[in-house]
N, C-alpha and C positions, 0 to 999 in steps of 0.2 A: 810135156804139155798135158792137164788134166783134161780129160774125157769127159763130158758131161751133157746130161740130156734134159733141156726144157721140153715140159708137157703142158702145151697152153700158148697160146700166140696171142693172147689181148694183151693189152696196154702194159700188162705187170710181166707177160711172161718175154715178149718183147723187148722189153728194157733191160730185163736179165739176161736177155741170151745177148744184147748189143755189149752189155758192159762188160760179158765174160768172155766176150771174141775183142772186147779191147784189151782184157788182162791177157791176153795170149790163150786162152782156152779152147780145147776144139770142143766145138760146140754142136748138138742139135738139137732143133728144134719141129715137136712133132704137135700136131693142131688136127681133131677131127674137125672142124669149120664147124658148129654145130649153130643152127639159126638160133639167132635170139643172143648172139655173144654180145655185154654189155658193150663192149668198147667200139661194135659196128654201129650199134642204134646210137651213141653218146655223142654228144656236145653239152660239152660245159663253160663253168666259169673255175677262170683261175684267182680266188682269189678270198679266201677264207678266212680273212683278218678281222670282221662282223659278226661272225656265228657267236650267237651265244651260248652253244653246246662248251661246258666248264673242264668235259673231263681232258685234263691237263694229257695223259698217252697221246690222245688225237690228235689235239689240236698241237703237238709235236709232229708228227706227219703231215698237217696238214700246212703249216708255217715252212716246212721245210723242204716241203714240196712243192710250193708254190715257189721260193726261195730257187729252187735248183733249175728250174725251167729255163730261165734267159741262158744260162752257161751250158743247160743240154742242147738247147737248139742253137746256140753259135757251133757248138761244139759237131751237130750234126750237117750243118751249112757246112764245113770242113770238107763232110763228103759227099759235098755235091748235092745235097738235097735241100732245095731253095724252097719250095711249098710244104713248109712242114704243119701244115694247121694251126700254126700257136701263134696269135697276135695281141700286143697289149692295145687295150683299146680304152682302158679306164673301164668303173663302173660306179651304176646309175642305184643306189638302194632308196626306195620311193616310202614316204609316211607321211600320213595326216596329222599323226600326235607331234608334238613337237615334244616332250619329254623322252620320247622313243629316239626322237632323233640326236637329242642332248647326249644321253644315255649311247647311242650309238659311235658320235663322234669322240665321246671320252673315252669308249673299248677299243675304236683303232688308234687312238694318240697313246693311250700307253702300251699299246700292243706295238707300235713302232720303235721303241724305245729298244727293241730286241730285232725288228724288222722292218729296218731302213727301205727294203723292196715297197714296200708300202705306197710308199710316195705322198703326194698331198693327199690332206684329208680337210673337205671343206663343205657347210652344211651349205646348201642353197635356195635360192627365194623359188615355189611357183615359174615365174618368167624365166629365171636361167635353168631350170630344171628342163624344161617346155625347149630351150634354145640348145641343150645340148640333145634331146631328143624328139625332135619336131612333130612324132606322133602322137606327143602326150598332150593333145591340141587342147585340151579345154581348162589346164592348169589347176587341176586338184592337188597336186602332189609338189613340195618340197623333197629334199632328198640329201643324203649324203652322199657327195662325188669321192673315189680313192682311185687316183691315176694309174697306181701301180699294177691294177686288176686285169686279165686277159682273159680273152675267151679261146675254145679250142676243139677241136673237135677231133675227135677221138681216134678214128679211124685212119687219117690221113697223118698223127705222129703215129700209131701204131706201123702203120705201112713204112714211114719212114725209117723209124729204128729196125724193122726188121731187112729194110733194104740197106742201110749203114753193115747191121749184123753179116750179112753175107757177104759184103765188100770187105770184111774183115776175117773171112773165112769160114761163119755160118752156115751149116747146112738145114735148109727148110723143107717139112715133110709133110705130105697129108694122112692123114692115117688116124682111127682107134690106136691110143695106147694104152698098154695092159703091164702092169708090173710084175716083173720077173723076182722074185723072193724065195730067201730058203735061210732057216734058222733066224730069222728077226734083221736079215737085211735085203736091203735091195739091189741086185745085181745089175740091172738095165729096163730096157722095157720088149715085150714084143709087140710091133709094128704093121699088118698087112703081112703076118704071120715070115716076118723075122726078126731074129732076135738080135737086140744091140745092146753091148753092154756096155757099159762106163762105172767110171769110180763113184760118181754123186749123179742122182736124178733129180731135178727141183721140180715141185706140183704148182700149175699156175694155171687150175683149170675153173678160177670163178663156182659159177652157179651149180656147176656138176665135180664139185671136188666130193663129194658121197659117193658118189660110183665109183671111182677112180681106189677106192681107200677101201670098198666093202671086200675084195677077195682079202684082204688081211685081216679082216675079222674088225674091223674099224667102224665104231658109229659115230660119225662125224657130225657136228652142226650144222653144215651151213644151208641155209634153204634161198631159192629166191626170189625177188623183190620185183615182181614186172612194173616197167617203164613204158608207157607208151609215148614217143616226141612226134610233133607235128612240124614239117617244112613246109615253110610259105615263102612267096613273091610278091615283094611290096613295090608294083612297077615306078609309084609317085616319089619315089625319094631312094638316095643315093647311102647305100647300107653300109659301104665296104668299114668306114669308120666309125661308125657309131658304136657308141658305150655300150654294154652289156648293164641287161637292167633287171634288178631283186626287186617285183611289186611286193607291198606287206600278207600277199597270200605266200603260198611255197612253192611257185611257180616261177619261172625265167623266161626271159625276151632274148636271144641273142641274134643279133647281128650278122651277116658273114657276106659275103663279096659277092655282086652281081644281083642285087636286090633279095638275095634270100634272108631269110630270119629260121629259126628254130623255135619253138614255144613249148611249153610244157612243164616237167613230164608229169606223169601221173605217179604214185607211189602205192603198187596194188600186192599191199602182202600175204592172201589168200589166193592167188590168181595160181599160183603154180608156174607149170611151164606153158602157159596158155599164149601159143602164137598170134591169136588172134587181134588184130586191130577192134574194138568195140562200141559199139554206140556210143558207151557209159564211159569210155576215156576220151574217144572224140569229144562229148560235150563238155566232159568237165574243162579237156585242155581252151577249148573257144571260149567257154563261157568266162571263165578267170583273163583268160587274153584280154577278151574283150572289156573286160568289166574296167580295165586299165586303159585300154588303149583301143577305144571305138571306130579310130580307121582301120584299124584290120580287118573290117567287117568288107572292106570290096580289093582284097588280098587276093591270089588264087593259091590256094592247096596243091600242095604238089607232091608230099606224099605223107603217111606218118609209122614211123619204125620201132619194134618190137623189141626191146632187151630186157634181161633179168641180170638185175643186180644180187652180186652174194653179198650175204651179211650172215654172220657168226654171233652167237650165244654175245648178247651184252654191247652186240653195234658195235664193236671195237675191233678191228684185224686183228689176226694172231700169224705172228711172224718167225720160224724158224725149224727145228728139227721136227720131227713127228718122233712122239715119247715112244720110247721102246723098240724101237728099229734104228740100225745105220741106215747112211747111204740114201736117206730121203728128206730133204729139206719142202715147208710148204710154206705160200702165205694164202691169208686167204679172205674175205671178209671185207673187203675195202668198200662197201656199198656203193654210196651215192658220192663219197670221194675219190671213186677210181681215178680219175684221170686229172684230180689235184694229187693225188700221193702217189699214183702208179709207179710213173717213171724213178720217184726218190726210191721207194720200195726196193724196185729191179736191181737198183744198184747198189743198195745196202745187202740182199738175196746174192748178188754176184761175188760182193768184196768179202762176205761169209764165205763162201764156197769155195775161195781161194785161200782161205784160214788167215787173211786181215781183218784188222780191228775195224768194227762197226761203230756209228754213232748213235745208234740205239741203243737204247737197254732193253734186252729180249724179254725181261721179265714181267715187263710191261705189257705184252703181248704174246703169251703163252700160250703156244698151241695145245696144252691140255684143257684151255680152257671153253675149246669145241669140241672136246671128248667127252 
């Protein structure tokens, strides 16, 4: 039984320690809880078959992880975990150009061609737009509907897979980890000042993978990206099903059970590690809400949450060994796709580290390319 220790408990490092305590691996898993970890503040959408970002590496991750969702969450229902956050709810992408929209439903028709998950793809009038989302009362907006699309919220699969993970033998830790090294490998980590070794350590620590990497003399890329999401209570209307909606700014509406919604986020790449909630994300997140959807405006706020997204040299993850050392796999970088590619990620990081063939091509994503 390989010895192995994940360093990270968001979305990516979770998924790797689930699927390596499914390969039989003993596994642990060590998380300083550090605030601001993307995958507490996140709620997303599943469902990435619209983006027009071209570069073909991504949107393999992102196709393919969207892809992998329905058979991870049957698969985690198995053990007993019934509330996993991930519901397909279809989704709402809102334009006034109707060329935009042409153009939009011919990217997911041939994008289906390879991803059947997809499901219908159907442009819609003002009125049926207004009829699947009854906030959007005063019927500016057409849209493309694609059924296949799910919303999800971040924290509640992450909780899951790491409660599957230990039903499978996972040990879960809190603690700074500090990498134990000598001669260009890695022998375990120390812990709350013990030492644990194992054969392989995977890095899954997001926004602070620089610190983690600097006693080896390592200048890493990744910096990052603060998020600020606002939760709301929309007490007039019944949320639990409603589509998850892209208006034509960069902003999201999602939906979630018991009249909440999510809005947001912000995308503030100079901010640093700045925990702070801001005037200046507050308004932007209202003012774009509202500009779409002017019954929000007698909502109540209930609260809105802090994370930093990593991103690496070129917005592209970089997935696999760290050059010039054993014994240390990383991934790192998944920005504002964490929680559409996380989980595929974990378990392509896991099927690695047990030396089976991956469905990646690593070269693709080369972690020298944040060095």
């Amino acid at each position: 039984m390989k010895n192995i220790i994940v360093i990270g408990a968001g979305i990516l490092g979770a998924s790797t320690a689930y699927h390596l305590a499914k390969h039989g691996a003993h596994v642990t898993v060590i998380d300083r809880q550090d605030e601001g970890q993307a995958t507490e503040a996140a709620a997303g959408i599943i469902g990435p078959w619209l983006a027009k970002r071209r570069n073909k590496a991504w949107y393999f991750l992102a196709r393919n992880g969207a892809k992998y969702y329905p058979k991870l969450i049957e698969e985690l229902k198995q053990h007993g975990e019934k509330n996993t956050g991930y519901t397909k709810v279809g989704l709402l992408s809102l334009h006034t150009d109707e060329q935009k929209l042409i153009e939009a439903e011919e990217r997911a028709l041939k994008r289906r061609e390879d991803a059947p998950e997809i499901g219908d793809v159907k442009i819609l009038t003002e009125q049926e737009t207004t009829d699947r989302f009854p906030l959007l009362e005063d019927e500016r907006f057409k849209s493309i509907y694609v059924s296949g699309a799910a919303r999800v919220n971040g924290s509640a699969v992450r909780n899951v897979l790491l409660r599957s993970a230990k039903k499978l033998g996972a040990t879960i830790r809190n603690g700074e980890a500090q990498l134990i090294h000598s001669n260009k490998r890695i022998h375990g980590v120390i812990v709350n000042g013990e030492h644990i070794e194992a054969e392989l350590v995977i890095a899954a620590t997001g926004a602070w993978m620089n610190e983690l990497l600097a006693p080896l003399q390592i200048t890493f890329g990744a910096h990052p990206q603060k998020a600020q999401i606002m939760q709301i209570e929309v007490p007039t209307i019944k949320t639990d099903l409603l589509p998850v909606v892209m208006p034509p700014n960069n902003q999201y509406i999602l939906p979630f059970e018991n009249h909440h919604m999510m809005i947001g986020a912000t995308h503030e790449t100079r901010a640093g590690f700045d925990p702070r909630v801001t005037a200046g994300g507050v308004h932007e997140i209202l003012t774009k809400a509202l500009d779409i959807m002017p019954a929000l405006a007698n909502s109540t706020v209930i609260r809105t949450k802090v994370g930093y997204r990593p991103f690496t040299p070129g917005s592209l993850p970089v997935i696999g060994a760290l050059p010039g050392f054993e014994g240390l796999l990383i991934a790192n970088g998944l920005g504002a796709s964490g929680l559409t590619v996380g989980p595929y990620v974990g378990r392509e990081l896991a099927t690695l580290a047990i030396g089976e063939t991956i469905e990646l091509d690593l070269n693709d994503y080369d972690v020298a390319h944040a060095m």
